[in-house]
C-alpha positions, 0 to 999 in steps of 0.5 A, spaced: 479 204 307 477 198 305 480 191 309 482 187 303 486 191 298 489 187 291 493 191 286 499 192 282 506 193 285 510 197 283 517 196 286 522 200 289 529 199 293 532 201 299 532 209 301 528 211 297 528 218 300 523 224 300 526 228 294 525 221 290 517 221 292 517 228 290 522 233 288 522 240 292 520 244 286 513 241 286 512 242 294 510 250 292 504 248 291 497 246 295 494 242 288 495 234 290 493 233 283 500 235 281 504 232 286 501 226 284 503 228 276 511 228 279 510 222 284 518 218 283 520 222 277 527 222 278 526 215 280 521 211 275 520 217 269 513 216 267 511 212 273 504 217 274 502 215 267 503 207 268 500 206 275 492 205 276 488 206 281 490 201 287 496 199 285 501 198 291 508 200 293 513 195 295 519 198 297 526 195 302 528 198 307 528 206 311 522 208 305 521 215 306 528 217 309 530 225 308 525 231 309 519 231 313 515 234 308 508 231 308 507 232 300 511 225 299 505 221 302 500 226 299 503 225 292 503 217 293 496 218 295 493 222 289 497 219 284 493 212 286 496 207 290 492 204 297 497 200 300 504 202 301 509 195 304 516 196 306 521 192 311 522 199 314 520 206 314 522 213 316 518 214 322 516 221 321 515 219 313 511 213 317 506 217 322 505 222 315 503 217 311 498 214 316 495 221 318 494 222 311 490 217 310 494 212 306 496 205 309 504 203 310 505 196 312 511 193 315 513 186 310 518 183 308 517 186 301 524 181 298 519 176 294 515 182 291 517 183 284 515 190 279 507 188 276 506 182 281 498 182 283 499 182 292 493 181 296 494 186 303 489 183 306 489 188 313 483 184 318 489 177 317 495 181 317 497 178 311 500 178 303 498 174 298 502 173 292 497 168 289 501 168 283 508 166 287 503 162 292 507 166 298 503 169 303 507 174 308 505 176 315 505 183 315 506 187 323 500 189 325 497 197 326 495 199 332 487 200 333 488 207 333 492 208 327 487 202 324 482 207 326 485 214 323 486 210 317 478 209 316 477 215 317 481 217 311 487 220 315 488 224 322 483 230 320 478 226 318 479 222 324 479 228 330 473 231 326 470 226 328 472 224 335 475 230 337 480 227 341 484 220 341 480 214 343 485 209 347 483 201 347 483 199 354 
C-alpha cells in the first residue's frame, strides 16, 4: 500500500449495500476477476468499464450495509479502486474491507464530487482535493489495521507475523 494514494473518484450515495457492490448471483464464484466485472452494476451500468486503476470510492453514510459477504470488498479491490472514503461503514463491511487489503477511510466525503482528482494521503491523514482547494482530515487507522493493510490483507499479514503484534 502505497502511503499517498491519488486517483478519480467515483461517487456514491448513502447505504449502498452489499447487494449493490455485488450482486449474490456472481457470489458462486472464486474468479475475483468476475466479481470485478459486476462491481456496482445494479447501481452504476458500466462502472467496470470506466473505473481505471487507482480510482477512489466516495460514498455517504453506512457504506457496505447488508450481508457479510467478503466479495464486496474483494470485487471494489480487482475492479481497481486503492482507497475507499465514507462518512460511515458497515463494521463487518469495514473490518472486511481491511482484512482484504483494500483501504477505507472514514471522511466527510459531502464535497467530493463524481470525477473529481483526491489525494489520500495515509501518513498526514488527510484528503486533498486540489481542484476545489479543500483538504479533509481523515480518522486515522490503528497501527495494526495500517500494518494489515501493507501487508496486502490479514493473510498476508499473519503469514507473516503469525499472530497480532499490539503497539504498546
Amino acid at each position: 500500500m502505497e502511503n499517498i494514494l491519488t486517483g478519480r473518484a467515483h461517487r456514491f450515495g448513502d447505504n449502498i449495500n452489499t447487494d449493490y457492490i455485488i450482486a449474490g448471483k456472481y457470489t458462486k464464484t472464486l474468479d475475483f476477476t468476475t466479481l470485478a466485472e459486476h462491481v456496482f452494476e445494479d447501481i452504476a451500468p458500466g462502472f467496470s468499464r470506466r473505473v481505471r486503476p487507482g480510482d477512489i470510492v466516495a460514498a455517504g453514510r453506512n457504506f457496505g450495509c447488508g450481508s457479510s459477504r467478503e466479495q464486496a470488498p474483494i470485487a471494489i479491490k480487482y475492479a481497481g479502486i486503492s482507497v475507499i472514503l465514507a462518512q460511515s461503514y458497515s463494521r463487518i463491511f469495514f473490518r472486511n474491507a481491511v482484512n482484504q487489503g483494500i483501504p477505507a477511510f472514514l471522511c466527510d466525503t459531502s464535497c467530493i464530487g463524481q470525477d473529481d482528482t483526491v489525494t489520500v494521503n495515509i501518513g498526514e491523514n488527510s484528503v486533498e482535493l486540489p481542484e476545489k482547494g479543500k483538504r479533509i482530515p481523515l480518522v486515522p487507522l490503528s497501527p495494526v489495521m495500517l500494518d494489515i493493510l501493507r501487508e496486502g490483507g490479514l493473510v498476508e499479514y499473519l503469514k507473516k507475523n503469525g499472530t497480532f503484534i499490539l503497539p504498546r
